[in-house]
N, C-alpha and C positions, 0 to 999 in steps of 0.2 A: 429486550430485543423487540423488532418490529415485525409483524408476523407477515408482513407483503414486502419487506427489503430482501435485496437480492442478496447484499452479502452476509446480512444475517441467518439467510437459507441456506450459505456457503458454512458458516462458523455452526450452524444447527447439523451441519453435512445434511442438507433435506436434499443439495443439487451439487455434483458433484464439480470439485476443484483439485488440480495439479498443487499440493499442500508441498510446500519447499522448508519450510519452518513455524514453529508454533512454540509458545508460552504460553503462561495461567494468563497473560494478560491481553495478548495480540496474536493473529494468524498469518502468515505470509503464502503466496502461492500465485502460479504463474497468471498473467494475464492473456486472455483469449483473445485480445487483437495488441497482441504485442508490436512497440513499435523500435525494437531494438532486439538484439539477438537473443539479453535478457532485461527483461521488462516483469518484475514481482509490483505486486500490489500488499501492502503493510496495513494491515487495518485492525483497531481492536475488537476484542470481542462483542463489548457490550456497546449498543447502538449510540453514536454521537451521530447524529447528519451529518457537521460540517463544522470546521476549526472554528468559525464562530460560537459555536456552542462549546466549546471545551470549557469548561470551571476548574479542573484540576489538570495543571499543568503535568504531572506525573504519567497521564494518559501520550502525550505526545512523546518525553522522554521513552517513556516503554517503547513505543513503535518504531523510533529509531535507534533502542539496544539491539532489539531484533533485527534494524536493518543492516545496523553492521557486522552480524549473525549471520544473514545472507549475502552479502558482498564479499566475504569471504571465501563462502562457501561454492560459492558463485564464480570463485577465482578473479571479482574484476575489482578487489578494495586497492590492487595497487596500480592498477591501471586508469584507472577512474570510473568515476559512476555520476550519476546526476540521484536527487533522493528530490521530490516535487508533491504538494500539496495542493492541487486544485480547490479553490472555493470560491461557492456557489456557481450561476450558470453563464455571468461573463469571466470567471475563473477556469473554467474549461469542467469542472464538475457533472458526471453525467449520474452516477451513482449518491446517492443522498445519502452515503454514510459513510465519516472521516476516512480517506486513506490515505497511502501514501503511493507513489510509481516510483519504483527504484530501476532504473536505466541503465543499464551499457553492453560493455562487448565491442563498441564502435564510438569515434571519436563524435563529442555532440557538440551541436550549432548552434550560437548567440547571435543575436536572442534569438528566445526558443518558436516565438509562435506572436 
């Protein structure tokens, strides 16, 4: 892990996060500028910056067992949901380590941004 990443001080609990789901492999929990009614962020434990660095595809599968762990939970798997990986920083990426924004609650707009 990175000892100045933010959501490694999340997954270290050094800074407190709204935790909605978690495995050996991944953390889920709400986001703080949510831009839908629910807005979780899916991230693994151990530090990737950014999908370009993924080497083992396993890492990604994990993050989305989890996500459809929380879309359930969540009540919106059968309504729908949007799941988005931002990479790097004309990607919309502002956090430097892999997550995911899992979206809904409210019908979403194409294209997104």
């Amino acid at each position: 892990m990175a000892n100045d990443c933010l959501f490694c001080r999340i997954v270290r609990k050094e800074i407190p996060a709204t935790i909605v789901a978690e495995d050996a492999h991944c953390i889920a929990f709400r986001d703080i500028h949510a831009q839908a009614p629910v807005h979780v962020l899916v991230i693994p434990r151990a530090h990737v910056a950014s999908l370009n660095e993924i080497t083992d595809p396993a890492v990604v599968a994990q993050m989305y067992t989890l996500a459809a762990q929380v879309v359930k939970a969540e009540n919106i798997a059968d309504s729908g949901y949007r799941a988005v990986i931002n990479t790097r920083d004309d990607g919309g990426q502002t956090v430097h380590h892999l997550h995911m924004h899992v979206l809904g609650g409210r019908r979403m707009a194409w294209p997104p941004g």
